[in-house]
C-alpha positions in Angstrom: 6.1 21.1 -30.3 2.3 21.9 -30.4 1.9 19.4 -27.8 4.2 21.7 -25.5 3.1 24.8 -26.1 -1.0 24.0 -25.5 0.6 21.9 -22.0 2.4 25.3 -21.5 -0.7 27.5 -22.1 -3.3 25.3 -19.9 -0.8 25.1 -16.8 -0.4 29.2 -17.0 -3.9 29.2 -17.3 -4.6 27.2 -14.1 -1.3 28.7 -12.2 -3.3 32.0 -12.8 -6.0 30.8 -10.9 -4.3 29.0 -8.0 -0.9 31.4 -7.7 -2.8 34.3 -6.3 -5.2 32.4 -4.4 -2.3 30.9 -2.5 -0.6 34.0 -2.1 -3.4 35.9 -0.2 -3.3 33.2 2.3 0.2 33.7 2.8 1.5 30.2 1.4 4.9 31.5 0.1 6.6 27.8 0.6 3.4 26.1 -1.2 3.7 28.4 -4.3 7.3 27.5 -4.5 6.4 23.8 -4.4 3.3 24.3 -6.8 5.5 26.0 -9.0 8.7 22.9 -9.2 5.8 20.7 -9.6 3.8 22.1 -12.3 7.2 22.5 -14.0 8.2 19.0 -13.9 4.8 18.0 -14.6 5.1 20.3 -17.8 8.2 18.3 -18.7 7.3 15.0 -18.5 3.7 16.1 -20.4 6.0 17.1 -23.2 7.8 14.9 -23.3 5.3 12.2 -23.3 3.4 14.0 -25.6 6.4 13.9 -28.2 6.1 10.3 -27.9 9.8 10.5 -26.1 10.6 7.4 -23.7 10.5 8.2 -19.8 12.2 6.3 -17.8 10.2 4.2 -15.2 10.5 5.8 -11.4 11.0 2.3 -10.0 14.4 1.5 -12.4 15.9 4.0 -10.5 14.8 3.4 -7.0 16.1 -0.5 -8.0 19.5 1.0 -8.9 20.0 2.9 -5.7 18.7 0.4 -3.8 20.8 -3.1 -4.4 23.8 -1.2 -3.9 23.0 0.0 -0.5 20.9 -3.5 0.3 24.7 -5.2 -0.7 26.4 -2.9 1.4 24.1 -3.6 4.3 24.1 -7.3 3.7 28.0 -7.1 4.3 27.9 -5.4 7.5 25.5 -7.7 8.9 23.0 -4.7 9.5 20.0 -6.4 7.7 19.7 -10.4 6.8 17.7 -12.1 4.1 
């Protein structure tokens, strides 16, 4: 829970720094996007820092993908 709360304080620390910076150049869409990616980088922080298991990014491109590679294989669109 430490571990959250000092990952919480550092990334208001820094957003305090970069939020208004962006905003006086006008970047309303880049503050959104700053903001959805300091959040999930918050989470998975945490979350890592609570020694939590994260799931590996590529395990779930694999699952959507061999799916969609089988139906594409069936409809002759792509050969192996």
């Amino acid at each position: 829970m430490l571990i959250g709360l000092c990952v919480l304080a550092l990334s208001i620390l820094i957003a305090c720094y970069e939020i208004p910076r962006l905003l006086k150049q006008g970047c309303r869409k880049e503050v959104w996007i700053y903001c959805i990616l300091m959040l999930l980088g918050n989470v998975l922080a945490t979350l890592k820092g609570m020694a939590k298991q994260i799931p590996n990014p590529a395990d779930w491109i694999t699952f959507l993908m061999v799916p969609l590679t089988k139906i594409l294989l069936q409809l002759g669109l792509i050969k192996l």
